[in-house]
N, C-alpha and C positions, 0 to 999 in steps of 0.2 A: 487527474489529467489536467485539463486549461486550470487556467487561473483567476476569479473575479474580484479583482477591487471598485468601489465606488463610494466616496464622499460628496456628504451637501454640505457647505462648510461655511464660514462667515470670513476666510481668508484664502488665498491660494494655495491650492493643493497638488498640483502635478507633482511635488516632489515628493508627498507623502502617497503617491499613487503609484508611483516610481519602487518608492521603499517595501511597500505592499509587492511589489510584484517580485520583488528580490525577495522576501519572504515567502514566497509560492512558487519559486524554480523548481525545489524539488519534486513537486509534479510532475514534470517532465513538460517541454516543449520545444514549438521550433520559432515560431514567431511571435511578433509581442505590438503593444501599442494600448497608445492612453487618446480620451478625447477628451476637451473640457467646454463650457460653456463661458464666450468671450465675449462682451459685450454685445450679446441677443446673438450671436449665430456661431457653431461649431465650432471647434480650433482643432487638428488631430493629428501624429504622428503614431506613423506606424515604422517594422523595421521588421524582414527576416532573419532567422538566426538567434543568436544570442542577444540577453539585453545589454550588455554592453555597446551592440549596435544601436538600441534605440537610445540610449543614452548617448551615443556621439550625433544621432540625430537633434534630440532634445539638447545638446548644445550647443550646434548651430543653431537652431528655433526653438528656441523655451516657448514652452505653453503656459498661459496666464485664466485667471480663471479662479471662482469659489466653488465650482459643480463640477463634479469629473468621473468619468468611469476609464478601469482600465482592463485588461485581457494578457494572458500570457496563449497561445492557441498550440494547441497538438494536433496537427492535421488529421481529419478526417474526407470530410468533401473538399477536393479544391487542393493542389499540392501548396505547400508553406514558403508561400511567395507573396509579395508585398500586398496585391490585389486580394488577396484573399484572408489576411491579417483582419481582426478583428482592433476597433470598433469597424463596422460598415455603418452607414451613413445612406439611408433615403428621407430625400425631403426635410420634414420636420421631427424624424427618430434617427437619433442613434444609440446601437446595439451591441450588445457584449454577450457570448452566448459559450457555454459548457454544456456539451451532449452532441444528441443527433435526435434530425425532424425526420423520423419515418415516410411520412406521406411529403416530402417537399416535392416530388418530382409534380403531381397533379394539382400541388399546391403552385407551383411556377408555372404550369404551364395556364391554368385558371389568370395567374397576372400577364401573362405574355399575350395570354389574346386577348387583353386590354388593352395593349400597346406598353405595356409596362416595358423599361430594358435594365437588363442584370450587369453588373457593372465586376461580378465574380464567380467562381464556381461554388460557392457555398451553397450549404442549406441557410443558411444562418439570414443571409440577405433575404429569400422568402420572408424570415419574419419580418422586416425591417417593412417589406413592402407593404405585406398584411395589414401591421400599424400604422402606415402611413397614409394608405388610404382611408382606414377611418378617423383618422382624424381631419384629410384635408376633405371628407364627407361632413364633417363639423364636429366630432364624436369629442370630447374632455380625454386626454389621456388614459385615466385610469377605467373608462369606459373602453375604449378603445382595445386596451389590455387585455379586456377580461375577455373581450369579445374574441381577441383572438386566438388567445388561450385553450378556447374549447376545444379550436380548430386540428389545434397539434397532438401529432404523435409521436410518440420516443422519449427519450429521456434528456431533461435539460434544464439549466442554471442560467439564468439570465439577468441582464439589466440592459435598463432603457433609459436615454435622456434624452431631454424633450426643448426642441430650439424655441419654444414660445415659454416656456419654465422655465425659468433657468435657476431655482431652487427646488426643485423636483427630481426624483429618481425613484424609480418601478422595476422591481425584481422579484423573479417567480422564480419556483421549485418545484421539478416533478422527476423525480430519480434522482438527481444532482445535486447534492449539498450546496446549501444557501447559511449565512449566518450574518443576523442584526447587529450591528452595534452599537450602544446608546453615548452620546456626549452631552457638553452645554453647548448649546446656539452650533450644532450640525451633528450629525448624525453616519451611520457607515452601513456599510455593504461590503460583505466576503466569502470567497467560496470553505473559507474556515477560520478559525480562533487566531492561529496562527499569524494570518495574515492582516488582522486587526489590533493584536497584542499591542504598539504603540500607542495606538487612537482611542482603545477602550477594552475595559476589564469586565463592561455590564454589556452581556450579550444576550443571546436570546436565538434559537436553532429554530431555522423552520420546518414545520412537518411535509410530509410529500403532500403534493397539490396548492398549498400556499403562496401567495401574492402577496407583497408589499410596497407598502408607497411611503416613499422615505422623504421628509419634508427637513431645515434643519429643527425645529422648533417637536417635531413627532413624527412616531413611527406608528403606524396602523396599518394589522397584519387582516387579512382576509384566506378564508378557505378554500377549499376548491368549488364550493358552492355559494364563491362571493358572499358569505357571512363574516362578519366584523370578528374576532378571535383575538384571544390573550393567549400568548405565548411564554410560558416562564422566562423572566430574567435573572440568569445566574450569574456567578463571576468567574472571567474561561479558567483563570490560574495561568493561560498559555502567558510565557514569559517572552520580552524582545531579546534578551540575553541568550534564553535555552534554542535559537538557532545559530547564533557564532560557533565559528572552528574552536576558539581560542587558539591555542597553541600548535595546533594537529593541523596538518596539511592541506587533509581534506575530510569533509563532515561523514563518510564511510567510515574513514580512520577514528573521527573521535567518538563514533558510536560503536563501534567494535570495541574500543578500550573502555565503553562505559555499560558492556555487559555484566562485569562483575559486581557494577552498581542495583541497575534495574532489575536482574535478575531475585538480586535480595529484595529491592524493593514488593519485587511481585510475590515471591515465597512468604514473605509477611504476610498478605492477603488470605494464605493458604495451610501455614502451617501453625500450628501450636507447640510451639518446645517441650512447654512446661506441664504439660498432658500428654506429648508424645500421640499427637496425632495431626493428622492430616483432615481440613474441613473446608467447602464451600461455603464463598461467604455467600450472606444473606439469602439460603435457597434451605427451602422444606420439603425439598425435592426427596423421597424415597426412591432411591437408589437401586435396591431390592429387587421392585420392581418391572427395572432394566432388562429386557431378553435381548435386546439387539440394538447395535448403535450405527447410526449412517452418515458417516463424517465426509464434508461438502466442504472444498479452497480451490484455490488458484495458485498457480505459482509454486512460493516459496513455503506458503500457507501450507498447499495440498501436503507438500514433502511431509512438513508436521504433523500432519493428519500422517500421513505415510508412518511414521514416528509411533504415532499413538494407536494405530491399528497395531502394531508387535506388542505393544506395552499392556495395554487391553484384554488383550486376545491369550498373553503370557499370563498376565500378572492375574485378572479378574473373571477370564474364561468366561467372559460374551462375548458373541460373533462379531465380527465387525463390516461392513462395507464401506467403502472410501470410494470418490467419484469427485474428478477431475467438474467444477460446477458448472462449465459452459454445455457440458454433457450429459449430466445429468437428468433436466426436464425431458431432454427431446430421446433417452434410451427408454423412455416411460418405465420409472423403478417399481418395484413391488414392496409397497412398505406397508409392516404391519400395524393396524390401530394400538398405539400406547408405545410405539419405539421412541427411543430418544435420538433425534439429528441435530448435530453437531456439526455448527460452521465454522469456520475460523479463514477473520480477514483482521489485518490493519489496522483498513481506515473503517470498517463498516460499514462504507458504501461501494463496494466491488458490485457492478452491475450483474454477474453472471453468479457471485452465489447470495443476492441477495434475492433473484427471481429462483433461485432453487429454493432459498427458506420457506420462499410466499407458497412453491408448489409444497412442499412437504407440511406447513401449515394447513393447506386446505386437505391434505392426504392425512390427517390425525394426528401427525407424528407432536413429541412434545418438544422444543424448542430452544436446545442450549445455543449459543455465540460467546468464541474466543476472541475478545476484541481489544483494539488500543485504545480506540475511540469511544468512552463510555456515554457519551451525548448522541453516537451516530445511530443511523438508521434501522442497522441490524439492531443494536442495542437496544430500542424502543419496542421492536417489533420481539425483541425474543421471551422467553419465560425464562430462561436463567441467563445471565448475564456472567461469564467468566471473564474477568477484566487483566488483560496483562499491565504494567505500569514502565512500558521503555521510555517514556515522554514522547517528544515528536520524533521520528523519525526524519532526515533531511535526505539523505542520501537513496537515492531511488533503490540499488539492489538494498534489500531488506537485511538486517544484519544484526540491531540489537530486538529487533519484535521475532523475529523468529526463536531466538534464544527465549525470550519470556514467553512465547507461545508452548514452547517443549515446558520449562517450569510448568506452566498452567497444567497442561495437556499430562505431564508426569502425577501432580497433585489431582489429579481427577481421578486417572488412572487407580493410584492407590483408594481413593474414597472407595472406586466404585469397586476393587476387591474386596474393600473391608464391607460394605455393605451386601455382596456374596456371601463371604466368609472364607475368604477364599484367602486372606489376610489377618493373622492373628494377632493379638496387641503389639507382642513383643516385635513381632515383625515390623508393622507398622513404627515403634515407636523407633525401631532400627532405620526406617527410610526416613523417618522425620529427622535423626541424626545424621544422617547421608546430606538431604535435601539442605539442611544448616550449613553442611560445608562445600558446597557447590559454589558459592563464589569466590573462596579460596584455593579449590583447585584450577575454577576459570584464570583465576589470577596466575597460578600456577602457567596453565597455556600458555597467555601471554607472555610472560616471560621469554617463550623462543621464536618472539615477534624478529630481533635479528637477527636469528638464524635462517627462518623461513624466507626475510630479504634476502637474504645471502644465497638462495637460490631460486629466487626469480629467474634469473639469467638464462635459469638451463629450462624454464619450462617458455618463455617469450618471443623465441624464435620457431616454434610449434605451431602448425598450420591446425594438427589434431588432439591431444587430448583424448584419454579414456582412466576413469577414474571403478572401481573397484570395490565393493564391500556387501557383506556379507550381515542377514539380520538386521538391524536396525540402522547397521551402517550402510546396506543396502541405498535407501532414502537417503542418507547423508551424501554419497556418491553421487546422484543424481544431484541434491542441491551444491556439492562442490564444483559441479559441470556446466548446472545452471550460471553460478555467480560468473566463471570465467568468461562464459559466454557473454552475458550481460554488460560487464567494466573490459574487457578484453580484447573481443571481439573472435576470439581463437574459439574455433568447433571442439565443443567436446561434448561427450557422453557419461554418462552414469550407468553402470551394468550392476547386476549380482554377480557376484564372481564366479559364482557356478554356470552362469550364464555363456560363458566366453570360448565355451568349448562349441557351443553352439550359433557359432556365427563369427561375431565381434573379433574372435580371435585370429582373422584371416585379414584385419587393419592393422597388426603390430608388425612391425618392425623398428630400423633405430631411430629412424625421425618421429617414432610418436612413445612420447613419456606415460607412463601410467601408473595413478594416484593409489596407493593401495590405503585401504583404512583398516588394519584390524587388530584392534587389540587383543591381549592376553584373555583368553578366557574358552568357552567350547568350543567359537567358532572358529578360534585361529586356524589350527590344522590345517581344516578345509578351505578356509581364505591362503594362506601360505601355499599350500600344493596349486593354489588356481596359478596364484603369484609365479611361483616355477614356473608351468606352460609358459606363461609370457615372458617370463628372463629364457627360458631355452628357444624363443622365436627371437629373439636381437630385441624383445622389448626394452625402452629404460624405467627402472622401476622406481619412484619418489614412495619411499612403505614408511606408514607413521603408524605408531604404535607405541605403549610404554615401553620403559626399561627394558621388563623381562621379554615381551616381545622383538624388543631391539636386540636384543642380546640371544635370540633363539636363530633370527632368521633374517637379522640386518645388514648380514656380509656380504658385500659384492651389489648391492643397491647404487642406484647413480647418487641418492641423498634420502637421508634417512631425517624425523620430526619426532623426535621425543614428546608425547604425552602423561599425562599423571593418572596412574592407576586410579581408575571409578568403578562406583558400582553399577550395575547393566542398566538399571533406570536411570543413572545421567550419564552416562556414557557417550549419547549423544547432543548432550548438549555441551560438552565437554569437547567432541571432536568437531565443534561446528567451527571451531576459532581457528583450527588450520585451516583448513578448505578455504575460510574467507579471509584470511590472513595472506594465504599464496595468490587467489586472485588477485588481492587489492595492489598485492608487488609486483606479481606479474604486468595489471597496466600501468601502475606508475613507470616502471620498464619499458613497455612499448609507449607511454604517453600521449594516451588517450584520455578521456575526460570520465575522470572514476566517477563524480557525483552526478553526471547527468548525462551518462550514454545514450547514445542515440537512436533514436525509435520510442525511446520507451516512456511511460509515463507511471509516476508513482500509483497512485490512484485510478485504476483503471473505473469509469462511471458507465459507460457503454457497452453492448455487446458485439 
């Protein structure tokens, strides 16, 4: 979600705090603002909206300065109005804060009957207060810090600058990604790799509970028990380059076209050609030993999992449960000693299924994570690490990590048959021949990128939306409903088709289009006859399916989508490029903002 940048620098930096903060749009937000240290006291623009805004601010009044922190904010406390834009500013601290302070309400009201006054609705400004009384009590900054640290509940990413320092800055981590970055003669601050990529390649992640005080000459990290700590410095890899459009309109679009990329990229990870099998890397995990698998996501994630419970459940014949992760701790699950749970996020720091991992670690369970982010949190914390390889994602709806999450989730899938036995060589070495040509059918897909333009039109003036499918495309359905919703704004649904007789079926008529997915294979029949019912109520039907599907039951459709015959294990990762293919036309059509709709935040860190 928000966004933290912070440099201590030996030259002016507002613009490379600037450029940081363009490199962390994708998160999602609604307000923005930098503050720097100017000649011993504050300098700070802030702006609602887009940073385009603060940037025509920051042109009328450039900010000057070597020390500067900056914020992109997604509201939480306080609606995304000037007053409530981060940095805030009490006294001698100013603040930059990613999260929520649990306890702020008794925490302000403790400063208000001091005479303290709040200048926002924020939680964020409590802390501001916090530190500023102990310091204008006498307290050293980093004293100051620790002390009020204790204090806080919830989860949060911060940084501090300090009007009597003005080569100082103090960032702490407790839920919310923090990340060091090392230079000569100044040093950085960011809520990730990404957003540092220009300034420095030698980073260093902080663990949950850590504090740092970033000087430009050294960085000394402290734990949550204020002990002095080494944190590895690695090199991110993240590139300034791998977030540009380049040529593509918008960064949805160019990660969609760069599925057929990462996808192989991640399959490498996973596959062996030349032994015709299928393998986990670096995990001595016995498989074997598997009875039951409890796969935890959010979102676009869950669908995945959604995914992998049919594949699972088909393919390897263990049970599977799946749970939506904001719901999970509080349905209090029954899980048994030695199950294996399976999360699958992003970034690896989703607040709600990173607090399901911690409950299923203290419940026995053994510990896989599907992740992009192989530095994050989830990552640290789990016992097998399943890495997908889409690079950064920019574009808030998720598009090329969900694609690598199905690869991943499909390559498991098959292990964990063969380790049943439920999967014979030959068989196997037949999905590892499948799984090889999975980016050339994706490319395939593609391919009817202008035809699917070409009927935007008829789904754009739709108030509703209901989308269709059956088995695996069940899940797909629901993530083709998601995405529209997301970049669109147009309500739609995702049903099983068999579902529609039971309900859903009394919203069709001719103003609401419906997505049908079902390719050639057992389930068509039954998806096709659902399809009927809705063509004989005035529904309009958009039915994507291959050839021989097109050609059984594509007659009299308002617009038909050609896909390339697969086999039932990527089948969905195959039909995932319509679904987000016709969103992405669909808003470009109404002309709304594809890469960073509104509301929403890439990274969700809070609950």
């Amino acid at each position: 979600m928000c966004g933290i940048v912070g440099i201590v620098g030996d030259r002016p930096v507002a613009d490379r705090l600037f450029d940081g903060l363009k490199r962390l749009e994708y998160r999602g937000y609604d307000s923005a603002g930098i503050c720097t240290l100017d000649e011993g006291d504050f300098d700070r623009r802030r702006a609602e909206g887009k940073l385009n805004n603060l940037a025509a601010v920051l042109a009328d009044k450039p900010l000057h300065g070597t020390t500067g922190i900056a914020h992109t904010r997604w509201a939480t406390h306080g609606a995304p109005v000037v007053k409530n834009a981060h940095p805030h500013i009490v006294g001698p601290v100013a603040i930059i804060h990613n999260g929520i302070i649990e306890n702020f309400k008794p925490l302000r009201a403790e400063l208000e009957a001091e005479g303290r006054t709040f200048e926002s609705d924020t939680d964020t400004e409590v802390v501001a207060h916090l530190v500023a009384r102990e310091i204008e009590g006498g307290a050293e900054p980093r004293d100051a810090v620790a002390a009020v640290l204790s204090r806080l509940h919830g989860a949060f990413g911060m940084a501090f600058l300090f009007r009597d320092h003005p080569g100082l800055i103090i960032g702490a981590r407790h839920g919310s990604p923090l990340t060091v970055g090392y230079g000569e003669g100044e040093n950085y601050l960011g809520s990730d790799a990404i957003a540092l990529a220009p300034l420095s390649q030698r980073i260093a992640y902080l663990d949950d509970g850590d504090w740092v005080v970033l000087t430009r000459d050294e960085i000394e990290i402290y734990d949550k028990d204020n002990q002095r700590v080494e944190r590895e410095i690695v090199l991110s890899g993240a590139s300034a380059a791998s977030v540009e459009k380049g040529n593509y309109r918008h960064y949805m679009q160019k990660e969609i076209f760069e599925q057929p990329i990462v996808v192989a990229q991640t399959l490498q990870s996973y596959v062996r050609p030349y032994e015709g099998k299928v393998a986990l890397p670096d995990s001595d995990l016995d498989l074997s030993s598997i009875r039951r698998v409890t796969i935890v996501a959010c979102g676009t994630s869950f669908y995945a999992g959604m995914v992998a419970k049919y594949w699972i459940e088909q393919f390897a014949r263990v049970p599977v449960d799946i749970d939506v992760a904001s719901e999970f701790r509080y349905r209090e699950p029954v899980l048994e000693k030695g199950g294996l749970a399976l999360f699958i996020s992003q970034s690896g720091e989703t607040a709600d299924t990173l607090a399901a991992l911690r409950h299923a670690q203290e419940e026995g369970q053994i510990i896989a994570a599907v992740i992009n982010v192989p530095t994050s949190t989830m990552a640290r914390e789990a016992d097998i690490v399943l890495p997908t390889h889409a690079g950064p994602e920019i574009g808030v709806a998720s598009t090329k990590a969900f694609t690598c999450q199905l690869a991943v989730l499909a390559a498991f899938s098959a292990n964990l048959a063969r380790a049943n036995g439920r999967m014979s060589e030959e068989e196997e070495a037949d999905l590892v021949d499948r799984l090889q040509k999975v980016p050339e059918i994706m490319n395939e897909a593609l391919d009817h990128d202008e035809d699917i333009a070409a009927m935007a039109h008829l789904v754009a003036p739709a108030r509703d939306v209901l989308y269709l499918g059956r088995g695996p495309d069940y899940p797909l359905a629901m993530e083709g409903a998601l995405k529209l919703k997301e970049i669109s704004y147009i309500h739609a649904e995702g049903y099983a088709a068999g579902e529609m007789k039971h309900g859903p079926i009394a919203l069709i008529d001719d103003a609401v289009p419906v997505i049908v997915l079902a390719p050639s294979g057992p389930l068509f029949e039954k998806t096709v006859s659902n399809m009927e019912e809705v063509r004989a109520r005035g529904g309009k039907i958009i039915f994507v399916s291959d050839a021989e599907g097109l050609e059984k039951a594509g007659e009299g459709c308002l617009a038909t989508i050609e896909m390339p015959k697969a086999h039932p294990l990527i089948q969905p990762i195959v039909y995932a490029i319509p679904v987000q293919l016709l969103a992405y036309h669909v808003a470009v059509a109404k002309g709304t903002d594809v890469d960073q709709p509104r509301n929403l935040a890439k990274s969700v860190t809070v609950e």
